[in-house]
N, C-alpha and C positions, 0 to 999 in steps of 0.2 A: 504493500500500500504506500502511495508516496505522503511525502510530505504534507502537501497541499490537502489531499485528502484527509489527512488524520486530524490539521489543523482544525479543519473545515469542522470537523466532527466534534472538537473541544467545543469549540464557539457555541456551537448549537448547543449542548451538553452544558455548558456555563447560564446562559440564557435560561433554560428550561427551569435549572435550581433556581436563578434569580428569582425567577417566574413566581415560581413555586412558593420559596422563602416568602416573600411579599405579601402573595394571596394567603399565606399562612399566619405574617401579623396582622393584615387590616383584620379579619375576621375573628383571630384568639385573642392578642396581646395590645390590641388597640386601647390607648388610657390607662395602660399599668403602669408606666412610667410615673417618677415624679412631677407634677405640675410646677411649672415656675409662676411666679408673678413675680407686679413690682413690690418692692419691700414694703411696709408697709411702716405709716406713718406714726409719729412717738409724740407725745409732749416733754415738755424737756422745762424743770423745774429748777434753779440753782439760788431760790430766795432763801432757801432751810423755811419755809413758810410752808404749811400744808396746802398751797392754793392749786384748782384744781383749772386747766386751762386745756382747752379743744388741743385733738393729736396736728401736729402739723408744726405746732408755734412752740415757742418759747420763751420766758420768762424768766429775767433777772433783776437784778440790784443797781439802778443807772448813779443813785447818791441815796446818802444815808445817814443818823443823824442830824436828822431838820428836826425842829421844833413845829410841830402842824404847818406844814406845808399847804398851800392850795392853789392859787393858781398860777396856770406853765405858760409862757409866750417865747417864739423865739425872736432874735434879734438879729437885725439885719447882716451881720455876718454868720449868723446860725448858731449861733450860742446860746441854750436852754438856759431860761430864767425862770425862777419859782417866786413868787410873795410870800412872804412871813407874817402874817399880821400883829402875832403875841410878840413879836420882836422889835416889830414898826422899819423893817427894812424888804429888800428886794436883791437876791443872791445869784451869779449864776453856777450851775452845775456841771461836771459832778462837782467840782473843785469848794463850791461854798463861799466864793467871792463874792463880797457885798459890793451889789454895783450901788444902791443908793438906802438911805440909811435917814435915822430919824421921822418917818412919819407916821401918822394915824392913823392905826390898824388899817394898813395898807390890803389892798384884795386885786382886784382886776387889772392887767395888765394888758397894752397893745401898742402898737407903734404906727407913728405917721409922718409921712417925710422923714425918717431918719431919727424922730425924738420919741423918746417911753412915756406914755403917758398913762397913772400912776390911779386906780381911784380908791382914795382914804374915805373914814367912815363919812369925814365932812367937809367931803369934795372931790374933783380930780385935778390934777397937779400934771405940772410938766416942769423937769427938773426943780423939782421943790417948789415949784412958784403955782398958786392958785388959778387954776383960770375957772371955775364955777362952782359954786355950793350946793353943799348938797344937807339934808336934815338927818344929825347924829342921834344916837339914843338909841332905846326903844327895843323891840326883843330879836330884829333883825340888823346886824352890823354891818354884812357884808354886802358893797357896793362893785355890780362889776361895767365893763367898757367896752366897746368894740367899734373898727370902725368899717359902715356898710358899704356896699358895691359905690352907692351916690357919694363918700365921702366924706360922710356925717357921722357924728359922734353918739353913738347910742351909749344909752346907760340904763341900767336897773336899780330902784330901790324898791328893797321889802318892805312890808309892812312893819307897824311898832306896836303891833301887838298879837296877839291869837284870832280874835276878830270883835273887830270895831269900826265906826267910821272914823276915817283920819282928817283931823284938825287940819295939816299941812297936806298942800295943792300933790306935792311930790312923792309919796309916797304911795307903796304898793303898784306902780308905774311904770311901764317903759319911756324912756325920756328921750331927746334925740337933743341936738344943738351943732353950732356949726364948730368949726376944728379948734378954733380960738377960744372955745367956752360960752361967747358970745349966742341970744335967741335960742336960750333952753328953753324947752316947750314939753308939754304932753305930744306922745307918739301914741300909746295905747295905756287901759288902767283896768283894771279891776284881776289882777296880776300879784296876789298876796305875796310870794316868795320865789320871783323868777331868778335865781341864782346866776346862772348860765345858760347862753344862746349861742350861737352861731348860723348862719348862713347856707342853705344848701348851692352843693357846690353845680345846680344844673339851674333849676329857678331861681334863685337868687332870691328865696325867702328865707325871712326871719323865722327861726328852730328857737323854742325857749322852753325849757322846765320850770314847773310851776308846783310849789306844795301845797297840798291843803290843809285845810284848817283842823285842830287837834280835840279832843275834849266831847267825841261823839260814836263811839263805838271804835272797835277794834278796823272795821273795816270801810267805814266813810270818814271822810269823801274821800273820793278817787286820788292819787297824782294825777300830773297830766306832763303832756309834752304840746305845746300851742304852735298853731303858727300864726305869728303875729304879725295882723295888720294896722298901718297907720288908722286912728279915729274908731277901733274896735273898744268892746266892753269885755273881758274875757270872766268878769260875775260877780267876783269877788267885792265885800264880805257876803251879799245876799243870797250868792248862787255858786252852785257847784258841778261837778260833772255834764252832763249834757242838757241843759239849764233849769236845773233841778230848783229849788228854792229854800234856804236855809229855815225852817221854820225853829229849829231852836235859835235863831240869834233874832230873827223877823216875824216870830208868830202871831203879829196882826197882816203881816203880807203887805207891810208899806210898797214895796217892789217887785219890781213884777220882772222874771225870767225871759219873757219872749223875744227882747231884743238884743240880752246877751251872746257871746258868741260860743260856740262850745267844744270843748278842745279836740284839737286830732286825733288826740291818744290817750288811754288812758291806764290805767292798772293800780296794782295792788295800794290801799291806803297806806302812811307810814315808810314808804320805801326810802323818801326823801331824796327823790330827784336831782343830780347837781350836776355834772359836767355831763356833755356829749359830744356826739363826732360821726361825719359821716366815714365808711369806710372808701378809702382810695380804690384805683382800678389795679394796684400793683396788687391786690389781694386777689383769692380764689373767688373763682365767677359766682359762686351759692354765696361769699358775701359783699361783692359789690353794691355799692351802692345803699348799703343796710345804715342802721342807724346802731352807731353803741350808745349807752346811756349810764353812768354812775351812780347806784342806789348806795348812797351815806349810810342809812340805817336807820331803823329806828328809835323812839325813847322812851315813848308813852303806848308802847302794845303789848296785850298780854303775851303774845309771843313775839318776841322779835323778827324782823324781816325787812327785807335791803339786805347790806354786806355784802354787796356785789356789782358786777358790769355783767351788761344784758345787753344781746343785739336783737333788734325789732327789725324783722323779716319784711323788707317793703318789698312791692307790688312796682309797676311802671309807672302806677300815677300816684305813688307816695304814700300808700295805703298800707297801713301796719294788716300782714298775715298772720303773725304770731310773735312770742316772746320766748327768746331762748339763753337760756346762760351762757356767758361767755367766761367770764373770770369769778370763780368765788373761792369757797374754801374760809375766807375772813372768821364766821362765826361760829367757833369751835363747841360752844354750850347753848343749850337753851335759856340763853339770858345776855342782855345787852351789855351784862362787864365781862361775857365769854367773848367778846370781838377781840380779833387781833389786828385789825384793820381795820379804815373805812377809805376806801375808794371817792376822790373829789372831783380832781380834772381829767380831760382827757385831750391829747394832741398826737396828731398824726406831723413825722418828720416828711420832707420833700423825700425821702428813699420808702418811705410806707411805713416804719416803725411807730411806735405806736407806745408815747408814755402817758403815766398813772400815778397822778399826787395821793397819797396814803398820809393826812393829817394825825391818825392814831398812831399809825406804825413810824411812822416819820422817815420814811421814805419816800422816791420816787423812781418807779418799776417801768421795765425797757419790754414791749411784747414785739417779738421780732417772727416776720413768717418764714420758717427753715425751707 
């Protein structure tokens, strides 16, 4: 037999087993194998804090040792700034360098053209110097600032009491004024405890948290999260939730709900409402566009609740679908001196990270997406 032949004869003979082989794993050994994926995602914890944060992120220690920290701005070369209020200064981080120092339980922070401008319980200030008053006292101190798309000076003050009607024009009030202090004016009122707002970064509306009133059950009234329009009533002291009517502070019904405005959002009483922040695009598509929100905690509920950051689930036209935790872990006991934290501000850096003033713990925490 030559050569060729015999080859001839391999080949075929090679083939057949191929063949053979083949039709013999699709049909027996198909999916015995180990399955691969991709790895799968961790949370990654280095606070020594029990807090509990979605697989994917990451959570550390950005500065430490604050004395009640609250609120974060950066500075036009990007340098994280925190307000001290118990201290009457203004520091940047991590480092704890006092950029400015000596004032009136200092709170809200923001920058314009280049300068910080500063707002104390009894006024806002640009490098120490006054440019508008504001009314001190009273059982809310903290005054905060921003300035809007138009270039206008927003401000909030709380109310000066639990619920009352207020003596002074400015209170419980969203305020606006031109950059110089100058033509403060009513923006919107009826706004007991709007802490902190921001701007959504697509409409270009005013975002504001709002607490309600205390001294009525474990579970009313609502929080809320507003959005605030110029020349709006959002209820307050008379009205609550979705224009409910206070009959324990009103129970002859002097006023009337129907032309209140009623908030966007609402949930759990007591959570205590205070920083928020939309999430950037540098984040995972399921939270684009979401809203975080800081719940302080409670003081007056039989069981305590807040001690956390929540992200509310929006819709395309801004519409909360749900409420889900994002950061907790805070409240180790069932009881308001079992916190180890309370969550205040919240800021997103131009790369998407993502910090968190902790007034009790006296920190300020770096959530980075791995």
């Amino acid at each position: 037999m030559s050569m060729k032949k015999i080859f001839t004869i391999f080949v075929v003979v090679l083939c057949g087993i191929a063949v053979w082989v083949g039709t013999f794993y699709y049909k027996n050994l198909r999916g015995v194998g180990p399955a691969t994926s991709p790895p799968q995602e961790i949370a990654v914890n280095t606070t020594d804090l029990p807090l509990i944060i979605p697989p994917g992120f990451s959570i550390s220690i950005f500065a430490k040792d604050l004395v009640n920290p609250r609120v974060l701005a950066f500075d036009p070369q990007g340098k994280l700034l925190v307000s001290i209020p118990s201290q009457g200064k203004v520091v940047a981080l991590p480092e704890k360098t006092t950029v400015v120092d000596g004032l009136y339980r200092p709170h809200g922070l923001a920058f314009h053209d280049g300068k910080l401008y500063v707002a104390e319980t009894d006024g806002v200030s640009v490098n120490k110097k006054k440019i508008l008053d504001l009314p001190s006292g009273g059982n809310h101190f903290s005054r905060s600032i921003g300035f809007g798309p138009d270039g206008r000076l927003y401000i909030t003050v709380g109310s000066s009491c639990n619920v009352c009607v207020e003596k002074d024009w400015r209170r419980a009030k969203m305020l606006v004024a031109n950059a110089d202090g100058s033509d403060l004016k009513e923006y919107a009122t009826g706004l007991r405890n709007s802490v902190f707002f921001v701007w959504h970064p697509v409409t270009k509306k005013l975002w504001a948290t709002d607490m309600g009133r205390d001294l009525i059950g474990d579970n009313m009234p609502p929080e809320e999260v507003n959005i605030v329009e110029e020349g709006e009533d959002y209820g307050w002291p008379y009205c609550y939730a979705s224009r409910v009517h206070d009959d324990n502070f009103d129970p002859k019904k002097t006023k009337s709900c129907a032309n209140t405005t009623a908030p966007h959002i609402t949930f759990q009483a007591h959570s205590a409402p205070l920083g928020l922040a939309f999430i950037p695009d540098s984040w995972p598509s399921e939270y684009r566009g979401d809203l975080l929100v800081a719940y302080h905690g409670s003081w007056n509920r039989t069981e305590p609740t807040g001690y956390k950051v929540v992200r509310f689930d929006l819709d395309e036209n801004g519409n909360s679908k749900g409420e889900i935790d994002f950061l907790s872990g805070f409240l180790e006991s069932p009881s308001a001196d079992g916190a180890i934290g309370r969550p205040v501000d919240l800021l997103f850096d131009m790369e998407g990270n993502l910090y968190i003033s902790d007034d009790k713990a006296g920190v300020v925490y770096r959530v980075i997406k791995q």
